[in-house]
C-alpha positions in Angstrom: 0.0 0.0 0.0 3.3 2.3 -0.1 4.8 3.8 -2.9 7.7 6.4 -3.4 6.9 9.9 -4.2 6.6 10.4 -8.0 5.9 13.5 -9.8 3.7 13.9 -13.2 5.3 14.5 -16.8 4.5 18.1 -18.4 3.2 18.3 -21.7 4.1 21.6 -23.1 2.7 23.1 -25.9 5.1 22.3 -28.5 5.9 19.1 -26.8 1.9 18.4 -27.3 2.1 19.0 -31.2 4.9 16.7 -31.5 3.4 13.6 -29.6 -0.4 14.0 -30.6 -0.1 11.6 -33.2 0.6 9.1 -30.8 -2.7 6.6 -30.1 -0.9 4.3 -27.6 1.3 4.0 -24.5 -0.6 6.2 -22.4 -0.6 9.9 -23.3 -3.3 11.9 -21.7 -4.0 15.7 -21.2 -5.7 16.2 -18.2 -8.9 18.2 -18.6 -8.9 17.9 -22.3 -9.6 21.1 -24.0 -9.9 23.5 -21.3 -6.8 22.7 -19.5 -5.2 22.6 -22.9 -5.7 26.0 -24.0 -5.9 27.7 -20.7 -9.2 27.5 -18.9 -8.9 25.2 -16.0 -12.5 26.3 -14.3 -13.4 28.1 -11.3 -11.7 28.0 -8.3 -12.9 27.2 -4.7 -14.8 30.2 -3.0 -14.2 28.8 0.5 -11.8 26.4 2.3 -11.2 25.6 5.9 -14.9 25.1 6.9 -16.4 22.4 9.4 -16.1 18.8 7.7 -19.8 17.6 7.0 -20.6 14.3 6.9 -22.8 13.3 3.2 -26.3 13.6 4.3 -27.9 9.9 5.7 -30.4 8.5 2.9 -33.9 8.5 4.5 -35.3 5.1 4.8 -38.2 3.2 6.3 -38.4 0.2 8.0 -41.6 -1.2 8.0 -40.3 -4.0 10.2 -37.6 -5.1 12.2 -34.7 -5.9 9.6 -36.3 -4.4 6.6 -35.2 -1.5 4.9 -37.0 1.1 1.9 -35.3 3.8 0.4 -35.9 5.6 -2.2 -32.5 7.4 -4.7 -33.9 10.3 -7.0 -31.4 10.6 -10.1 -31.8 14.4 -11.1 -30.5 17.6 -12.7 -30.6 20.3 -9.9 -28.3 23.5 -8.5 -26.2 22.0 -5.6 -23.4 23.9 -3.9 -19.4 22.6 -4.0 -16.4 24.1 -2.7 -18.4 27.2 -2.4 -19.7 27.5 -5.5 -23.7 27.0 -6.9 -23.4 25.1 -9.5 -26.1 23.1 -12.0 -25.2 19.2 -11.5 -26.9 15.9 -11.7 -27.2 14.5 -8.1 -29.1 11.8 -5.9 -31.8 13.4 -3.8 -31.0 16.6 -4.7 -27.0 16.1 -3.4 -23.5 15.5 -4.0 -22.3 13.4 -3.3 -25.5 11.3 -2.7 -26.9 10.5 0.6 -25.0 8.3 2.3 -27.0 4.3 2.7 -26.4 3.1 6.0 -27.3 -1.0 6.7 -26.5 -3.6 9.1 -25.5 -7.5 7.9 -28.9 -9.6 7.6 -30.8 -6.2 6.5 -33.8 -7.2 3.7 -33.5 -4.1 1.3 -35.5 -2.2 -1.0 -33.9 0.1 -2.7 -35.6 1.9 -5.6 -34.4 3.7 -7.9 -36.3 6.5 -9.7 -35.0 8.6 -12.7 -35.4 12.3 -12.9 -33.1 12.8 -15.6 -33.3 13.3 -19.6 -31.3 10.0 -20.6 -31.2 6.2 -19.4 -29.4 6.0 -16.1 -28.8 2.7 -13.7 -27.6 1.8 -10.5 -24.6 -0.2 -9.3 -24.1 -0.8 -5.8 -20.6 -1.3 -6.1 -18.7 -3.9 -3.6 -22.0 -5.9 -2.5 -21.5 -9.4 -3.0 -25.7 -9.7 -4.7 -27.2 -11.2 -7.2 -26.5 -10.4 -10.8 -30.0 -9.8 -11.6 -30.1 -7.4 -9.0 -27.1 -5.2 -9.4 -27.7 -5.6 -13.2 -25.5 -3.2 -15.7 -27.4 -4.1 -18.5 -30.5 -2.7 -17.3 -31.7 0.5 -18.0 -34.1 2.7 -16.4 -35.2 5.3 -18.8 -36.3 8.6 -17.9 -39.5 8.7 -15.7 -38.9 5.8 -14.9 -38.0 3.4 -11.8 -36.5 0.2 -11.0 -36.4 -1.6 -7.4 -33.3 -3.4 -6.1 -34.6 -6.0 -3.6 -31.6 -7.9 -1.8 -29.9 -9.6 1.7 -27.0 -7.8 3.1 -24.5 -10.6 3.1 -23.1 -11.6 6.2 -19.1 -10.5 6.2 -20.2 -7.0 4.1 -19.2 -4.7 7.0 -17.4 -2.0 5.5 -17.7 0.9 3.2 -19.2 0.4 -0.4 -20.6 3.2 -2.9 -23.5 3.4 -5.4 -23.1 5.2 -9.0 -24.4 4.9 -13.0 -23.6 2.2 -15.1 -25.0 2.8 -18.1 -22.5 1.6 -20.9 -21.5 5.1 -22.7 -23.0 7.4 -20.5 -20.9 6.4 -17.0 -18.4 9.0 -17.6 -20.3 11.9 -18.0 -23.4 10.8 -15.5 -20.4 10.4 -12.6 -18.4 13.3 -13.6 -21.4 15.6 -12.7 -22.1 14.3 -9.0 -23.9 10.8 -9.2 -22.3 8.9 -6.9 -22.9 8.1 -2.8 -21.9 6.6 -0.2 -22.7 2.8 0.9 -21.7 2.2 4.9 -22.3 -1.3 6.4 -22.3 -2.4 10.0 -21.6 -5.7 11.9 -21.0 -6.7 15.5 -17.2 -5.8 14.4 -17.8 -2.9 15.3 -18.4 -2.8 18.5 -15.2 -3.8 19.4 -14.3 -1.8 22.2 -11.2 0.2 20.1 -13.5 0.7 17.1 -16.6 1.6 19.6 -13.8 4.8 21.2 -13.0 6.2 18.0 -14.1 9.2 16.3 -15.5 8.4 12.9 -15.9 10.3 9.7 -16.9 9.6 6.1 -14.5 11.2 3.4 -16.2 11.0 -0.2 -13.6 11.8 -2.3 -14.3 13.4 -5.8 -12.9 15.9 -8.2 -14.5 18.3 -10.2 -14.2 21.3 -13.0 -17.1 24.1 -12.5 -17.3 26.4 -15.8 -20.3 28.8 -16.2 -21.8 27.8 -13.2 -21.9 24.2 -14.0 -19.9 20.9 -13.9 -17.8 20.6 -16.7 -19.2 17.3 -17.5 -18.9 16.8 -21.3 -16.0 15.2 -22.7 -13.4 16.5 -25.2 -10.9 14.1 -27.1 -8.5 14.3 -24.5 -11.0 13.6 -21.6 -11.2 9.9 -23.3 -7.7 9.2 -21.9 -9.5 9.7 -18.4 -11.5 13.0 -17.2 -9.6 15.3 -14.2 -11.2 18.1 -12.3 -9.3 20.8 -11.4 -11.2 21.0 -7.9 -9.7 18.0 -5.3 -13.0 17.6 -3.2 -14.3 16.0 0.3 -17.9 15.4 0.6 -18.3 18.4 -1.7 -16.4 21.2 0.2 -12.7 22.7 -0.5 -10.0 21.6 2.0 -12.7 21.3 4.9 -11.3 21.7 8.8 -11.9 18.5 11.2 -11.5 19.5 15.3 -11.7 16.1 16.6 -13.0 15.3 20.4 -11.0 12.0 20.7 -7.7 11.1 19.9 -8.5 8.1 17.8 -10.2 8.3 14.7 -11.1 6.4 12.1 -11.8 7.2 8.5 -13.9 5.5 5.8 -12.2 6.7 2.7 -14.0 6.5 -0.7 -12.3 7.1 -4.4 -15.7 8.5 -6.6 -13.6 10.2 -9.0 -13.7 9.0 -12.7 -9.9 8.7 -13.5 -7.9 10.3 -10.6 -6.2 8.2 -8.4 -5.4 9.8 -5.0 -2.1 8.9 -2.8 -2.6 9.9 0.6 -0.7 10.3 3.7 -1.6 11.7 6.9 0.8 14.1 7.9 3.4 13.1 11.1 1.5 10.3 11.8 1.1 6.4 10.1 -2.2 5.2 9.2 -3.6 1.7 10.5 -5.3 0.0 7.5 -8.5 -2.7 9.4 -11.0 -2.6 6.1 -10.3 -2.7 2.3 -12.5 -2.7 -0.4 -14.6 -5.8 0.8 -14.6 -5.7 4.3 -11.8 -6.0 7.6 -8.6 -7.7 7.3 -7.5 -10.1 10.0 -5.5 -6.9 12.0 -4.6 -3.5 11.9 -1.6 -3.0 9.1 0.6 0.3 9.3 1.1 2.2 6.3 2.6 5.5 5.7 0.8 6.1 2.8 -2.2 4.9 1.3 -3.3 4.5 -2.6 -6.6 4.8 -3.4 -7.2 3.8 -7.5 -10.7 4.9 -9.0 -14.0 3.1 -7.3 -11.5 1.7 -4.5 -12.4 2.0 -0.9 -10.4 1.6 2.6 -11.3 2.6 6.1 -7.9 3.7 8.6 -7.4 4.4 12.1 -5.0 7.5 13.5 -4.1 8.1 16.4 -3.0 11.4 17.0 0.2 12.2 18.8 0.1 16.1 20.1 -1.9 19.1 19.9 -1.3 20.6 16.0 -2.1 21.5 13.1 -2.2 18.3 10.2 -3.2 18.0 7.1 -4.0 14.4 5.2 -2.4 15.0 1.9 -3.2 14.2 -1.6 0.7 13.1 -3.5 1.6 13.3 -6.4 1.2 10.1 -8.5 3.0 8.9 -11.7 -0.3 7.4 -13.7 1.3 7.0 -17.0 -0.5 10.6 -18.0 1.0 14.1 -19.1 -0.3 17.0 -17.8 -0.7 20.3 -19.4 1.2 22.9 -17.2 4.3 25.0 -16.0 5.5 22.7 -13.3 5.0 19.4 -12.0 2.0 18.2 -10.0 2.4 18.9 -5.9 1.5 17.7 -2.8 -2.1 19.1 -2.0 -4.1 19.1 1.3 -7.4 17.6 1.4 -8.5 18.1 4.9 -6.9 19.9 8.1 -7.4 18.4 11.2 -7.1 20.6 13.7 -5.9 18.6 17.5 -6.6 21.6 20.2 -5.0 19.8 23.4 -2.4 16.9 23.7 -5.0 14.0 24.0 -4.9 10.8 26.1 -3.9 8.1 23.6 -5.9 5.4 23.0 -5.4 2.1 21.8 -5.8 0.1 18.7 -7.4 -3.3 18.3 -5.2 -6.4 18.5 -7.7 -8.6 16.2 -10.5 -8.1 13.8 -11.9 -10.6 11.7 -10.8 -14.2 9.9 -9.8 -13.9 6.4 -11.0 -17.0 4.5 -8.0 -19.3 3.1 -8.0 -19.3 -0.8 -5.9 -22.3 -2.2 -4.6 -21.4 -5.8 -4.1 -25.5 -6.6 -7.6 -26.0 -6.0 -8.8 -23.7 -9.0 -10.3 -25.2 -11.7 -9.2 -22.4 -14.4 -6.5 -19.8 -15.0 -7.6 -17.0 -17.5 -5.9 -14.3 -18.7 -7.7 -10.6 -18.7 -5.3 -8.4 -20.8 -6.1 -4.7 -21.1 -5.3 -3.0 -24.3 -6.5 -1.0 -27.3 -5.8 1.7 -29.4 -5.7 5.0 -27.1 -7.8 6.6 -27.2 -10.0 5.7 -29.8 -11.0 2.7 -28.2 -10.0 0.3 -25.0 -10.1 -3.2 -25.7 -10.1 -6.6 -22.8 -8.3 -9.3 -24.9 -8.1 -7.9 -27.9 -12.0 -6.7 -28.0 -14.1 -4.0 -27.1 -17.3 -4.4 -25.0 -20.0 -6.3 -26.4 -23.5 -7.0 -24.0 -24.5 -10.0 -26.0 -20.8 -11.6 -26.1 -20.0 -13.9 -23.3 -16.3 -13.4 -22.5 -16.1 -16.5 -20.0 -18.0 -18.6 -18.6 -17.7 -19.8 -15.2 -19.0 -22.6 -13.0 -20.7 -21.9 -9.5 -19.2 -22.4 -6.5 -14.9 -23.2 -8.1 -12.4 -21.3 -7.7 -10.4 -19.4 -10.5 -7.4 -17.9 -11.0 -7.3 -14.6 -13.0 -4.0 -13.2 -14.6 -4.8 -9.6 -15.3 -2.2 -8.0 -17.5 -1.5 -4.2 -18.4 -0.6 -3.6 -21.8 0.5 0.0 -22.0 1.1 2.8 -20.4 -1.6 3.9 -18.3 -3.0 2.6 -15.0 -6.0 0.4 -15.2 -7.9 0.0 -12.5 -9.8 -3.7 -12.5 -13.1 -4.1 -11.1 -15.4 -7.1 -10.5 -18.7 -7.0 -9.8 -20.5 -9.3 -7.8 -18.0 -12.0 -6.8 -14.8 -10.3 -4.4 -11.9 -11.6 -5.1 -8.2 -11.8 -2.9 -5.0 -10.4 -4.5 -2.4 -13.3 -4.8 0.9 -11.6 -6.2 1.9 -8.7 -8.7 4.3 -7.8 -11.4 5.6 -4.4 -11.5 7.0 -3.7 -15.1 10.5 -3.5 -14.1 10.7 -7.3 -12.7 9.5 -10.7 -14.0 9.4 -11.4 -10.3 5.5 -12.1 -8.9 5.7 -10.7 -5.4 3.1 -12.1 -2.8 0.7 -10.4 -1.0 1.6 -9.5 2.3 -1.8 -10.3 4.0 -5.3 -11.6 2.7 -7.7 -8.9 2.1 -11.0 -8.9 -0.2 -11.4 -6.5 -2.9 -13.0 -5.9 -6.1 -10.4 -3.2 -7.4 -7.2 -3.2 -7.9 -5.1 -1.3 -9.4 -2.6 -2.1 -12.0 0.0 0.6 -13.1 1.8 1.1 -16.3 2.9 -2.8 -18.0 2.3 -4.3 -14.8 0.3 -8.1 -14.0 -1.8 -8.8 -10.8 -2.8 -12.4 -10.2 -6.1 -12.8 -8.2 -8.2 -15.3 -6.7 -11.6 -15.4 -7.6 -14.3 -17.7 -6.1 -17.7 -17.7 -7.6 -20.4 -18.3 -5.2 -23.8 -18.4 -3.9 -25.0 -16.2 -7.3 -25.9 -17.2 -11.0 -25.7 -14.7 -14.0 -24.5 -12.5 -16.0 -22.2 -9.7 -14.8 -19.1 -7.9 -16.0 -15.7 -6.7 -15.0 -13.7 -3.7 -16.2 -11.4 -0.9 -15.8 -12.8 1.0 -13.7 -11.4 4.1 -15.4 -14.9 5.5 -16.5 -13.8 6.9 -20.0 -11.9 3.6 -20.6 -15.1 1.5 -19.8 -17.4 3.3 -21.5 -14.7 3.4 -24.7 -15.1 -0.4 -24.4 -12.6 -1.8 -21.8 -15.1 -4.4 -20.0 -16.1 -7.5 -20.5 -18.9 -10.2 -19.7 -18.8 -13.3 -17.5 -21.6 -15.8 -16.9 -21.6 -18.2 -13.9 -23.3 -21.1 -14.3 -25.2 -23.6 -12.1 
């Protein structure tokens, strides 16, 4: 979860004429046109405000255990960083209320469109049936659709909910759809987790131009959209005065193409969740990568009274940048400690990893992303097709996946439905496969520049069609994602 400090190639303007010919090995200009000639947006009105939390999704329960919710996809005036702006949202915010459940909770969720073209709804990271979270179903506009589902048992963690409507994700996430998905378990209330202080950070970036976001994609964007605006939940650098010493952060990565590489400044962060729920015990990391759609939840424990900021690093993603100077280190929120607190401890022991064993798969397949950047973004040589079956799988084995970048630019994989455990990787510089260093379910990971991941995958308790991708937004709606069917 470490890497060394890396800082972003510049793409001048004369540099630019001379490589735009170029359609692969990962050139990008961040913001397309408006970066390119000039007009990066408006800037934040405020900073240093109180953190909010995202606001909590209303729900009823009509019972004990059961759950009703309604999410309104619509175009409406919201405020970020300041500034009132004309975005699409859920429930009239951005991000979108935050859907708070408990394992064993009975669910309906329904979806209702407000908006001018098809939309959908993933509810990214839940382990549910296929034809529930379903990608290939649109809900047109005027139009509803209700999600009916179980809260697995082992979900505690932090999840999110976007669009998935093939050729429109980009856009319909750029301008605000996406919220917050927070699970509980008995886990929690283990007596370290119980004393800390806890906060939701949506991350998200944005451009505002003429009062709106800057949602429409130019060429460039293709190569993966950037906002000029590093948010958290909606507000510019926002101010955290904590009233305990320990605190512990559900971090979520809603941003289209930017990856974000944090650190917590003067003090290591304690890793317990990743995308999929806790690992086995706290892990210390200095810093802490964060690839589009991923998740993780940290604890800190702060040392002194102070002034800190948790940073946003720069990151090498394979991408030039249009600008004078390289990319910098950029706070995301202060945290403001007003007395030398009483320290408090961390947990010793959260939850039992399930044991994968590799030699009982009964497959190895091969997922290579490629293509022609950025005119299209292939998975094995094709792009996306709904009514192609890319593999077939059988329920309840275990595969091994060998996911392979072939250029440039990081690719972010993402699978829905079945969460998967990260066996070894191959950075491009080795042939070497280095191990994990602890089990951990996920459904992204990322994969940088000519790099391999291995995974383990098992396929259980759900039948269907579903898909996996890069989950790179322009790259998957430009056709990098493909099907797989799991089979009784």
């Amino acid at each position: 979860m470490t890497y060394s400090k890396n800082q972003r190639a510049i793409l001048t303007r004369r540099s630019f004429v001379r490589l735009a010919g170029l359609t692969t090995g990962g050139i990008a200009v961040v913001g397309g046109y408006h970066a390119l000639f000039g007009q990066s947006g408006e800037r934040a009105k405020e900073s240093g405000l109180a953190l909010r939390e995202p606001e909590l999704l209303r729900v009823r329960r009509p019972e004990p255990g059961v759950v009703e919710a309604e999410i309104v996809a619509s175009h409406t005036s919201v405020t970020l960083a300041g500034i009132t702006v004309q975005a699409l949202s859920y429930n009239d915010t951005v991000p979108g209320p935050t859907l708070r459940l408990r394992e064993g909770d009975r669910v309906r969720l329904c979806l209702i469109n407000h908006l001018e073209v098809p939309t959908n709804l993933h509810t990214h990271g839940l382990h549910i049936s296929p034809e529930v979270d379903n990608p290939f179903v649109h809900v047109m506009p005027g139009e509803s659709r209700l999600h009916e589902f179980t809260v697995p048992k082992g979900a505690a963690g932090t999840r999110w909910y976007h669009p998935h409507p093939h050729g429109m994700v980009a856009t319909q996430q750029f301008a605000g759809l996406t919220g917050a998905i927070v699970i509980e378990s008995s886990l929690d209330e283990i007596p370290e987790l119980q004393a800390a202080e806890e906060h939701l950070l949506v991350l998200k970036d944005f451009t505002i131009l003429r009062g709106e976001v800057a949602a429409s994609h130019s060429f460039f964007d293709w190569l993966g959209k950037y906002g000029n605006l590093c948010l958290v939940n909606g507000a510019y650098r926002p101010k955290l005065v904590p009233q305990k010493s320990l605190l512990r952060l559900r971090l979520v990565n809603t941003s289209n193409a930017r990856p974000f590489r944090l650190k917590f400044q003067e003090h290591p962060m304690h890793l317990i969740v990743t995308d999929d729920g806790f690992i086995e015990k706290p892990v210390t990391v200095e810093e802490l990568f964060l690839s589009p759609g991923e998740r993780a939840e940290v604890l800190i424990q702060l040392k002194r009274a102070g002034t800190f900021n948790l940073l946003h690093l720069p990151y090498d993603d394979g991408n030039f940048v249009v600008g004078s100077e390289p990319a910098k280190e950029e706070a995301l929120l202060t945290v403001v400690v007003p007395a030398t607190p009483k320290r408090l401890p961390l947990p010793t022991r959260l939850a039992s990893v399930d044991a994968l064993s590799p030699e009982q798969a009964v497959t190895t397949r091969t997922v290579q992303f490629g293509g022609a950047i950025p005119f299209n973004y292939t998975v094995n040589g094709k792009q996306f097709d709904p009514e192609r079956v890319d593999f077939r799988g059988r329920l309840n084995t275990l595969e091994i996946w060998e996911i392979e970048n072939h250029n440039g630019l990081i690719h972010p994989f993402h699978l829905h439905t079945y969460p998967f455990q990260v066996l070894a990787r191959q950075d491009a510089k080795s042939s070497t496969w280095r191990p994990e260093p602890f089990p951990a379910w996920r459904d992204n990971i990322n994969l940088s520049g000519h790099s391999k991941v291995r995974i383990a995958v098992p396929l259980r308790d759900f039948i269907g069609k579903t898909v996996f991708h890069c989950h790179i937004s322009e790259h998957e709606d430009r056709g990098m994602m493909g099907v797989l069917e799991v089979e009784a």
